[in-house]
N, C-alpha and C positions, 0 to 999 in steps of 0.2 A: 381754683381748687382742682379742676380737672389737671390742667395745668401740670400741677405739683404733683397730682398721680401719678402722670404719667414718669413725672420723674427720677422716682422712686427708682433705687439700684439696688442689685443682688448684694450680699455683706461684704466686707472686705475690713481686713483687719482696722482697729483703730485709726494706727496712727499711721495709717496709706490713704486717713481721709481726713477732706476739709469737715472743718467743723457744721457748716452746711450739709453736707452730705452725710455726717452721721446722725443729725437730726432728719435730715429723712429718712433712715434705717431705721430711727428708732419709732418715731413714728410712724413708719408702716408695721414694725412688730406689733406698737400699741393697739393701731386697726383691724389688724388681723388676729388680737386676742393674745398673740406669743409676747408674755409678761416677761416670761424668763429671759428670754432674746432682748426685750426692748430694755429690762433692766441693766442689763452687760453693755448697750450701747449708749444708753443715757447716761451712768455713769461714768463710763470715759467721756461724753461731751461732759457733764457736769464737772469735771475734775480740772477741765481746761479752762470752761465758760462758766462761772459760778453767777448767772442769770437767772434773775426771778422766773425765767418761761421757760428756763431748762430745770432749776429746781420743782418748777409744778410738776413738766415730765416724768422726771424721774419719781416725785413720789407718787403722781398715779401709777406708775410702773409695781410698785415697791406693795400699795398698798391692792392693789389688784391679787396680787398674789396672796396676800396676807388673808384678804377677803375669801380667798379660793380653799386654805389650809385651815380656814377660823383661828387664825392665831390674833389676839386682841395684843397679844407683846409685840408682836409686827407691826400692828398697828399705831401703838403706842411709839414706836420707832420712827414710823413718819410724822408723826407728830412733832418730835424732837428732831428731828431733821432740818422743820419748818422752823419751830422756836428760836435754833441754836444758829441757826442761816438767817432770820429777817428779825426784825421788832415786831412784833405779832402785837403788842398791845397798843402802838403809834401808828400801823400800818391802813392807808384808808384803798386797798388791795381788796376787790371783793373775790380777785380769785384766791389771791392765798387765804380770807377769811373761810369761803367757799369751800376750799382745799380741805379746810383744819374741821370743817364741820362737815364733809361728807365721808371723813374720815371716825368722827362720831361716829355717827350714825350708821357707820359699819359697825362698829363696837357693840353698838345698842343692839341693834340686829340679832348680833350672835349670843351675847352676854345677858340682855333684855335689862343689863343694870342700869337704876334710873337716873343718875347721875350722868350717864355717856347722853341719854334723851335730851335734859337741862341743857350740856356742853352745846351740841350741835343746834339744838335751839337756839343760842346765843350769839353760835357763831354766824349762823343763815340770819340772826336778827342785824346783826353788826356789819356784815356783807353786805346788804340788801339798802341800808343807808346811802352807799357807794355806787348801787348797780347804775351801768349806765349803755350795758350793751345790748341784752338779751331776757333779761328777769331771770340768770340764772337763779342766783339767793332769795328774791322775792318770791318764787314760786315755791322752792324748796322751805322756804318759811314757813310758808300759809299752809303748805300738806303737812308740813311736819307740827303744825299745832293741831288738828286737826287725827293725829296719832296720840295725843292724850288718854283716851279709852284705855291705850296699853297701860298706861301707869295709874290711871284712879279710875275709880267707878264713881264718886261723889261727883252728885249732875252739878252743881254748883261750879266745879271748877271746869267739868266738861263743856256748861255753855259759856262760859267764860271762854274757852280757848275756841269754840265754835263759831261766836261774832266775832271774837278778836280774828279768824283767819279769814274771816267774810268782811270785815272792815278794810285792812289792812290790804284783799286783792283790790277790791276798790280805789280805795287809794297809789295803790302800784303800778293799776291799768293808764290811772292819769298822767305817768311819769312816761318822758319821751325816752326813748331808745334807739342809742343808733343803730342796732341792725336792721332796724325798719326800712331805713331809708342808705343808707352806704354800709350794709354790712356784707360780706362777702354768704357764698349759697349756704355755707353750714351754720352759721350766726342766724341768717335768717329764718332757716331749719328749725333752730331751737326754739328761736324766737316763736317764731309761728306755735309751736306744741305747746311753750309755755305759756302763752295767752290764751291758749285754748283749756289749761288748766287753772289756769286764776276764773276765768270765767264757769267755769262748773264747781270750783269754790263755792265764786259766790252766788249759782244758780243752784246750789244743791243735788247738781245730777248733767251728766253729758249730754249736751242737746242730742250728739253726731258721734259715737264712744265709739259703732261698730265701723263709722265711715273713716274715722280717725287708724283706726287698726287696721284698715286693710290700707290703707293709703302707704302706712308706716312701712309695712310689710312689702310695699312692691315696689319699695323709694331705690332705686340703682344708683345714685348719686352721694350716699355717704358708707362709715363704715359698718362692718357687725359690729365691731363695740359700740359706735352712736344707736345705732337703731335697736340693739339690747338695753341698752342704756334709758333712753326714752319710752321705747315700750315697757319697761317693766315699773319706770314711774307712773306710765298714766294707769297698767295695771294695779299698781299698788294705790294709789289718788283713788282712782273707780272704785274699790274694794272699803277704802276705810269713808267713803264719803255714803255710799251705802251703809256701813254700817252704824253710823253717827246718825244718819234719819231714822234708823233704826233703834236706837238710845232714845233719840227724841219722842219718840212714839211711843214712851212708856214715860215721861216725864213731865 
């Protein structure tokens, strides 16, 4: 991975580059945050290389921005991007499943409608079948049951979704994963953060939340978008797993 950093080149028009080299333009835009830039260059590679790992690109690019202007019609775009490029209902891809439901759940975000909630739960459940690198959708699952409180206050359905995501990390944990063992340092990156969140799942609270944050904060080996990215889910996980013991303490 350092590697590849370093190999990272200033821009240069499309079509004066290998298709390799403009994935790593685009790429370095996506790390350094500039959506607008990575979008102009992942779609010239996409336009050439119409590959599952350049179509993910491009719509992180796409919905980054979208996310940025709250536009849900943007978002809705990537969506159909995915649809209209893969079979999304045959596809045992937990990134493009991954993709389609982190793209929810920006919807949800902004909109708070509870149909985008359902969507991205669905699709982190049907992801997370497949996971077999890192717990991306496993983890994402379990916190995002676990955000029910936003859509009902009836405890009924709240502790239903509340063992269901304390079942389910359990079961998750026992699943091998290859970044444990041959994943390259940002695989195992996530790896690491997302086991650290299944387990406060299903502990009801960070053993290590502040040791966690400052470790995040002083990591030199990935990008700001990883490490905004990361920190603001175990911010958000810490926030609603608090406040669900805090439901439960009145039920």
């Amino acid at each position: 991975a350092l590697h590849e950093r370093e190999s990272y080149q200033n821009f240069i028009p499309p079509e004066k580059k290998t298709l390799y080299e403009m994935y790593l333009v685009g790429r370095k835009a996506l790390d350094s945050n500039d959506y607008i830039a990575a979008n102009d260059i992942l779609t010239q590679l996409y336009s050439t290389d119409q590959s599952e790992a350049n179509l993910l690109l491009l719509v992180l690019a796409r919905y980054k921005i979208a996310e940025a202007t709250g536009s849900c019609q943007m978002l809705l775009e990537c969506i159909e991007l995915i649809t209209s490029s893969t079979d999304i209902e045959s596809t045992t891809s937990e990134d493009l499943l991954g993709r389609i439901a982190a793209i929810y759940l920006r919807m949800f975000n902004i909109s708070s409608i509870e149909s985008y909630y359902y969507a991205a739960l669905d699709y982190y459940r049907r992801g997370a079948n497949y996971s077999k690198l890192n717990y991306y959708c496993p983890r994402n699952y379990c916190a995002l049951l676990l955000r029910i409180y936003e859509i009902t206050d009836d405890p009924n359905i709240v502790k239903e979704y509340y063992y269901t995501a304390k079942h389910n990390a359990k079961m998750f944990l026992e699943m091998n994963m290859l970044a444990k063992k041959s994943g390259n340092y940002e695989q195992r990156f996530y790896y690491y953060y997302n086991v650290c969140d299944l387990k406060a799942i299903i502990d009801g609270e960070y053993a290590n939340f502040e040791q966690l944050i400052v470790r995040l904060k002083s990591e030199p080996d990935i990008s700001l978008r990883q490490r905004a990215t990361i920190l603001s889910g175990i911010e958000k996980l810490h926030s609603d797993i608090i406040e669900m013991n805090r439901i439960f303490s009145y039920v």
